[in-house]
C-alpha positions as CSV (number, residue, x, y, z in Angstrom):
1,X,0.0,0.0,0.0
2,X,1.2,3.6,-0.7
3,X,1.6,6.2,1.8
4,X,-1.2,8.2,1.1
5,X,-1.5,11.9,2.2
6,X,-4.0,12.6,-0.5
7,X,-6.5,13.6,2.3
8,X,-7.7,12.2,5.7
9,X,-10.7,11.4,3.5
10,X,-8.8,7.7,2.4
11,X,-9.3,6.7,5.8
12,X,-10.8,3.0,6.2
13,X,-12.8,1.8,9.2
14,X,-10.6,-0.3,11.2
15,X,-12.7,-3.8,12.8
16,X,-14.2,-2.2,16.1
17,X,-15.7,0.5,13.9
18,X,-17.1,-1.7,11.5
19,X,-18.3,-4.1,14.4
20,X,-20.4,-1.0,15.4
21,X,-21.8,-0.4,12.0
22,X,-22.6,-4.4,12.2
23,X,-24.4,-4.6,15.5
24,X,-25.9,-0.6,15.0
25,X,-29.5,-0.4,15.7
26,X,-31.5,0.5,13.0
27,X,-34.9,2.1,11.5
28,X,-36.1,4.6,8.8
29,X,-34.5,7.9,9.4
30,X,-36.7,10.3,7.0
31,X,-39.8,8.8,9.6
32,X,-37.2,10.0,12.4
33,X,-37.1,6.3,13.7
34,X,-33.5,5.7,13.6
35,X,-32.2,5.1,17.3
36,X,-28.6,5.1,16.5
37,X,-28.9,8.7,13.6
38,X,-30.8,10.4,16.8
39,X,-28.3,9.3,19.0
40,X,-25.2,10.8,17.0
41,X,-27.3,13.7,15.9
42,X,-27.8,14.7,19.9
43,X,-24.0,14.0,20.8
44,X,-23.1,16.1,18.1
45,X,-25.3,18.8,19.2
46,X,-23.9,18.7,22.5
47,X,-20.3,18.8,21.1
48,X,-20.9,21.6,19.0
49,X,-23.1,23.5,21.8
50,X,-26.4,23.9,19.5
51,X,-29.8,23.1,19.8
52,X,-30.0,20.1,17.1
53,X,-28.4,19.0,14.4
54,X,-29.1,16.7,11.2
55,X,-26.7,13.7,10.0
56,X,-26.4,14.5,6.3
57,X,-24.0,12.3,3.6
58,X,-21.6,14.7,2.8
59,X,-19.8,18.1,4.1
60,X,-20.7,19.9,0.8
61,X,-24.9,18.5,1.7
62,X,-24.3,20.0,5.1
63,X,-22.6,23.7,4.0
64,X,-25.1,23.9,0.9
65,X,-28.1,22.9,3.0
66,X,-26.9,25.5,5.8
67,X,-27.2,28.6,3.0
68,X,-30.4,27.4,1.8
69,X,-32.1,26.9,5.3
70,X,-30.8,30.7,5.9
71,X,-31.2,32.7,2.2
72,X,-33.5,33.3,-0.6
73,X,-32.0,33.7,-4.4
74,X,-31.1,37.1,-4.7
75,X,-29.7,37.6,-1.6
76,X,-25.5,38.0,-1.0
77,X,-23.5,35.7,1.4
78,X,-19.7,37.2,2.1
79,X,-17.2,34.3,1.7
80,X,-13.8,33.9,2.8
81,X,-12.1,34.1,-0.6
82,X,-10.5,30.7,-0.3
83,X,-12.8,28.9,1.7
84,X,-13.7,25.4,1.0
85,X,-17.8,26.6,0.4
86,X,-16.8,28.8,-2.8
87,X,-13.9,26.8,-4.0
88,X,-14.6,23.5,-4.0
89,X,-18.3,23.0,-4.2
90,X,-19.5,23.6,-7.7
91,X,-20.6,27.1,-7.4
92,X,-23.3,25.4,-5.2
93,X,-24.3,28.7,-3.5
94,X,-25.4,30.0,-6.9
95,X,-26.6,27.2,-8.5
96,X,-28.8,25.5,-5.4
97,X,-29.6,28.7,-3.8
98,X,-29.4,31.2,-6.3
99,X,-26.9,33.9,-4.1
100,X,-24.4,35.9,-4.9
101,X,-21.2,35.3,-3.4
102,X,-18.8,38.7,-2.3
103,X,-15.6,37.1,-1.1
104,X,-13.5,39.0,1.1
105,X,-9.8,38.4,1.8
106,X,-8.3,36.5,4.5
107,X,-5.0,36.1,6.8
108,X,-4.6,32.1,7.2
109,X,-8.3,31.8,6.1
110,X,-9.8,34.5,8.9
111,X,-10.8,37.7,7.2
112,X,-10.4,41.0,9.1
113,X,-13.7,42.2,10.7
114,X,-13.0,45.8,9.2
115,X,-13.1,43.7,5.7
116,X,-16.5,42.3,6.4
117,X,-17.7,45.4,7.8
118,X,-17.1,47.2,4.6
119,X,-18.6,44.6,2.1
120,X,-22.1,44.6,3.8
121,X,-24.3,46.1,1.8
122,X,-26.7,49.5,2.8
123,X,-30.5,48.7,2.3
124,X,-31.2,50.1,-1.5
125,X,-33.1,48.8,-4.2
126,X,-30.3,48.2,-6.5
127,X,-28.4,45.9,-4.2
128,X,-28.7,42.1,-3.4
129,X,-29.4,42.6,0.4
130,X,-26.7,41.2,2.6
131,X,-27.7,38.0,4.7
132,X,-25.2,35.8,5.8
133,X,-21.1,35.3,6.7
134,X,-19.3,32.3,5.8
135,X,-16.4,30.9,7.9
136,X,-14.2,28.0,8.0
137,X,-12.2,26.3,10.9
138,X,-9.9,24.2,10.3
139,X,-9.1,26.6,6.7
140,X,-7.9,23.6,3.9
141,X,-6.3,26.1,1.7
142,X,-4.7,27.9,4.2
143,X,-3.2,24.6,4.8
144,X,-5.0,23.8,8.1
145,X,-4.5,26.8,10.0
146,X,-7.4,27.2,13.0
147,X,-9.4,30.2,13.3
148,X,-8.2,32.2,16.4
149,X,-10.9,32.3,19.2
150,X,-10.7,36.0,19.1
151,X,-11.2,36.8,15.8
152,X,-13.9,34.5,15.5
153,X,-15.7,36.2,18.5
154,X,-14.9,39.7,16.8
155,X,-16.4,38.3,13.6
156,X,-19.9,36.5,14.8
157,X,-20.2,40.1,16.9
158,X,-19.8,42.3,13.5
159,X,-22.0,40.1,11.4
160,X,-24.4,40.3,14.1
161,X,-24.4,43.4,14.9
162,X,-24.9,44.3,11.2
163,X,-27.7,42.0,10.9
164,X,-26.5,39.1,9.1
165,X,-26.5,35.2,10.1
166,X,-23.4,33.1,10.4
167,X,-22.4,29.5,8.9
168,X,-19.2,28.2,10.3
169,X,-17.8,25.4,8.1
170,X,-16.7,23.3,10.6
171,X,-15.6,20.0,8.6
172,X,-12.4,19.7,10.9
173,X,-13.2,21.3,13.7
174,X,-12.5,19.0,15.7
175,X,-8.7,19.4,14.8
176,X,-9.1,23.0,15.8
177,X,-10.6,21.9,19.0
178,X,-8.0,19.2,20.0
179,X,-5.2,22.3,18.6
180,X,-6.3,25.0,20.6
181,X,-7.1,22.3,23.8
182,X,-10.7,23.9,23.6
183,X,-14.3,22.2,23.7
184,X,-15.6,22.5,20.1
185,X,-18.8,24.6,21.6
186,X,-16.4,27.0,22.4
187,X,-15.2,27.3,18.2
188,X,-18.5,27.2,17.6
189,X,-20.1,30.1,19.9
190,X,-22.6,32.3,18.4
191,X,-23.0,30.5,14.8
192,X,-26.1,30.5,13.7
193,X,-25.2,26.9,11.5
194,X,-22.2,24.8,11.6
195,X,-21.4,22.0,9.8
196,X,-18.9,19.1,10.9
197,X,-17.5,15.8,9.2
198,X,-17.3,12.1,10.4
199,X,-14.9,11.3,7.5
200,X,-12.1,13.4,7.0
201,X,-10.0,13.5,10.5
202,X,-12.5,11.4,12.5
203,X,-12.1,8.4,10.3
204,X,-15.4,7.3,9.6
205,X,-16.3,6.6,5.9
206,X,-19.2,8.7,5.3
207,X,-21.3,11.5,7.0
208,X,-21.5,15.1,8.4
209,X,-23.9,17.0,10.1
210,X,-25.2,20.4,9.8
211,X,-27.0,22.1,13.0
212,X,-28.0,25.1,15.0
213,X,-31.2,26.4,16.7
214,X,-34.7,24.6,16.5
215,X,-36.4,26.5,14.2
216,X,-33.5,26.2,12.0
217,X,-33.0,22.4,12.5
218,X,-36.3,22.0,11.1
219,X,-35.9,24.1,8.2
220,X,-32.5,22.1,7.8
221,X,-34.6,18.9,7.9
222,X,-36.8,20.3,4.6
223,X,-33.7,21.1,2.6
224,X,-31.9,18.1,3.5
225,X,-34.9,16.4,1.7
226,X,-35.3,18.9,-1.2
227,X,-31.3,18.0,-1.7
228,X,-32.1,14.1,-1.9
229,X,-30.6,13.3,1.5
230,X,-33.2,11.5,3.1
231,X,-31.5,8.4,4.4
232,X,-33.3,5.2,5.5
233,X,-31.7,2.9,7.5
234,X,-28.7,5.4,8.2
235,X,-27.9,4.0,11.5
236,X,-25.3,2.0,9.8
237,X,-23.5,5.0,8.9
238,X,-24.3,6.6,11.8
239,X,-22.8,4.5,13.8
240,X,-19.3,4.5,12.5
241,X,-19.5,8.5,12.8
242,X,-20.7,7.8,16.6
243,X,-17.8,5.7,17.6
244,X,-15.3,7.9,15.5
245,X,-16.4,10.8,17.9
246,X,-15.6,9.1,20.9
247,X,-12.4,6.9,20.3
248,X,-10.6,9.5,17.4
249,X,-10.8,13.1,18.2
250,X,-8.3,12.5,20.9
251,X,-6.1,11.2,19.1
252,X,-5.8,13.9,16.6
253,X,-3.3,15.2,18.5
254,X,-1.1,12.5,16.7
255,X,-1.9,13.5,13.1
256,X,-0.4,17.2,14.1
257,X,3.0,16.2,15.7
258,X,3.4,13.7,12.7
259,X,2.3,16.4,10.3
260,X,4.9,19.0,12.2
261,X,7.6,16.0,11.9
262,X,6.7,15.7,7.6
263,X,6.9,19.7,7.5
264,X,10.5,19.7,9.3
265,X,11.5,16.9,7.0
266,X,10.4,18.5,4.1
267,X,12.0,21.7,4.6
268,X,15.6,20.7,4.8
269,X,14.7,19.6,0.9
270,X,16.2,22.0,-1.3
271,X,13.9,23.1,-3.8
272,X,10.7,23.2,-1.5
273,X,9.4,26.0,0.7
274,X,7.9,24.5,4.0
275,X,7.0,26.7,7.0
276,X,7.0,23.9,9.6
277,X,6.0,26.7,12.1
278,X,2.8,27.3,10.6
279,X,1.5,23.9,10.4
280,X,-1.1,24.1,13.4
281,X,-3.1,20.7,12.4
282,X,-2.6,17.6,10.0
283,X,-2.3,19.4,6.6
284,X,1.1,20.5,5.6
285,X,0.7,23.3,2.2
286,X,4.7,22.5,0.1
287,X,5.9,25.2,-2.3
288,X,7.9,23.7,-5.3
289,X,10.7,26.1,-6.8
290,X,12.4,24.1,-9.2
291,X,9.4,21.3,-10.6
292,X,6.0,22.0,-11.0
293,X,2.8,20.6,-9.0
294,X,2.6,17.5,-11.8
295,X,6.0,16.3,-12.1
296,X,6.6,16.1,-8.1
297,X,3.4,14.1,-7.6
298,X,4.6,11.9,-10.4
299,X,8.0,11.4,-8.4
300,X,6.2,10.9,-5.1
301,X,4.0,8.0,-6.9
302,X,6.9,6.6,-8.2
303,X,8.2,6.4,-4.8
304,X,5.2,5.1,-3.2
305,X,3.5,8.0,-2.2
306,X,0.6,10.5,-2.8
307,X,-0.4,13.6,-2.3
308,X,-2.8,16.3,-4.0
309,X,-2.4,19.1,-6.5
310,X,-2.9,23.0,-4.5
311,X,-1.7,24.7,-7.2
312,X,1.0,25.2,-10.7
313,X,3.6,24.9,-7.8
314,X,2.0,23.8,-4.5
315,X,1.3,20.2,-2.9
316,X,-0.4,19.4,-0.1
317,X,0.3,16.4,2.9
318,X,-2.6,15.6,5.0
319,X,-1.5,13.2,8.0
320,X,-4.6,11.0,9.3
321,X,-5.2,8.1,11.2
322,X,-3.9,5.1,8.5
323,X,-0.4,7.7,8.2
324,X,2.1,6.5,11.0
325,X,5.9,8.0,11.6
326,X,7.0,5.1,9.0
327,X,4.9,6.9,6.4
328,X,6.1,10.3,6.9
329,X,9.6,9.0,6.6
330,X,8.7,7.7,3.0
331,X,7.3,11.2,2.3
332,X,10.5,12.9,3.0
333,X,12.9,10.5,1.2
334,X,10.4,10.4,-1.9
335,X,10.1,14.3,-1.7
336,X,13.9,14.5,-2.1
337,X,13.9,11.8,-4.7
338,X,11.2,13.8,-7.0
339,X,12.8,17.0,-6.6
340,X,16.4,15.9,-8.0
341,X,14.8,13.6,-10.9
């Protein structure tokens, strides 16, 4: 098998988790009847300090569903300018819920609140009224970096105070949590929808949820519907997500030391650009100087190990719970290897 830092994403359910996906307790979850969705839909709410949430299949199902619940077409959402929810989901916001996206700029993936502040539209009949803010913790592109608890606070209170809602992409916030040693509810505080992922840090092989107040929750619960995510007997999923939250967000303490380790490694290659002292999580952004993005994966792969495309000259490492200290070994020998020929 390769060494694969492609994405935590290629993670495979080791035998307790599938033994709990075996023995899960099931029934049809679009009649609410599924013991074992409700149960991980109520832990996660507690986790993430909101009033509900619901288990959708995908992180993209849960951030998509989140601006629908919360805008009507013709409205404007402000968007980090590199945030997973405009890059990488098929201009969803546009196509699903007919909004206009006005990105603003951000430091690590956390825009300033004097940036927000200026891009929120007055009240006038030629403009697409301002309704909601959309922020992402762990940042992907900003190659894992958390969202300070400060800023976040200074953000939620300007995008209140100015009348819009808040949708915190939260897909690996639980490396945030375990990174800052806080409870996610406190990353989470005053969003009016996060989403979360079983299947990127976690380990589980499918799911997210998307969640905040009642009212919302149900309106979430239409959406999820309209979207074609009504599961049935879900509890099978649901309960690999269930026991990834309580035996693997711990331990995502060991993906950042042995992404910190790959980041060291790397940047005593010549040729690459590695800033070991901003890695803050598992994802580890290289810059190439002498090859380009295609011609070091193709030298990694030849080695016996992967990793994905961020740019003409950029890679990216993401350590996760199949990577061990063997692995990341490989990565750094097979980096050298691909950047001399």
């Amino acid at each position: 098998m390769p060494a694969d830092f492609r994405s935590d994403t290629v993670t495979r359910p080791d035998a307790a988790m599938r033994r709990a996906m075996y023995e899960a307790e099931v029934g049809d979850d679009v009649y609410g009847e599924d013991p074992t969705v409700r149960r991980l839909e109520e832990r996660a709410a507690e986790l993430l300090g909101v009033a509900g949430t619901v288990f959708v299949p995908s992180g993209t199902m849960a951030n998509q569903a989140a601006v629908m619940a919360q805008t009507r077409p013709g409205d404007e959402a402000i968007v980090e300018a590199e945030a997973h929810i405009l890059y990488y989901e098929r201009a969803g916001l546009a196509a699903l819920s007919g909004v206009q996206v006005r990105p603003v700029p951000g430091e690590r993936g956390a825009p300033a609140p004097e940036d927000v502040a200026r891009l929120v539209r007055e009240r006038d009949l030629h403009f697409p009224p301002t309704r909601l803010l959309c922020l992402e913790n762990t940042h992907n592109r900003a190659g894992g970096a958390v969202l300070p608890v400060e800023r976040w606070d200074a953000l939620v209170a300007l995008a209140h105070g100015r009348g819009l809602r808040v949708h915190l992409d939260g897909a690996r916030i639980w490396n945030a949590a375990v990174a800052l040693d806080l409870p996610p509810a406190r990353l989470t505080r005053g969003a009016d929808t996060v989403s979360a992922c079983f299947s990127k840090g976690l380990g589980a092989p499918v799911g997210s949820v998307v969640g905040g107040d009642a009212e919302t929750v149900a309106r979430l619960r239409e959406v999820r519907k309209l979207l074609g995510g009504g599961m049935r007997q879900a509890g099978v999923i649901a309960a690999a997500a269930l026991y990834a939250l309580e035996h693997n967000r711990q331990r995502l303490a060991e993906d950042h030391a042995r992404a910190r380790r790959l980041a060291e490694g790397l940047a005593g290659v010549e040729g690459l650009g590695v800033d070991p002292g901003a890695v803050e999580t598992n994802i580890v952004i290289v810059r190439l100087e002498r090859v380009t993005a295609e011609t070091f994966l193709a030298g990694l792969r030849r080695e016996g190990v992967l990793a994905t495309r961020m740019g003409e000259r950029a890679v990216r490492f993401v350590t996760h719970l199949d990577v061990g200290d063997g692995d990341v070994e490989a990565a750094v020998r097979a980096a050298r290897a691909a950047v001399t020929g």
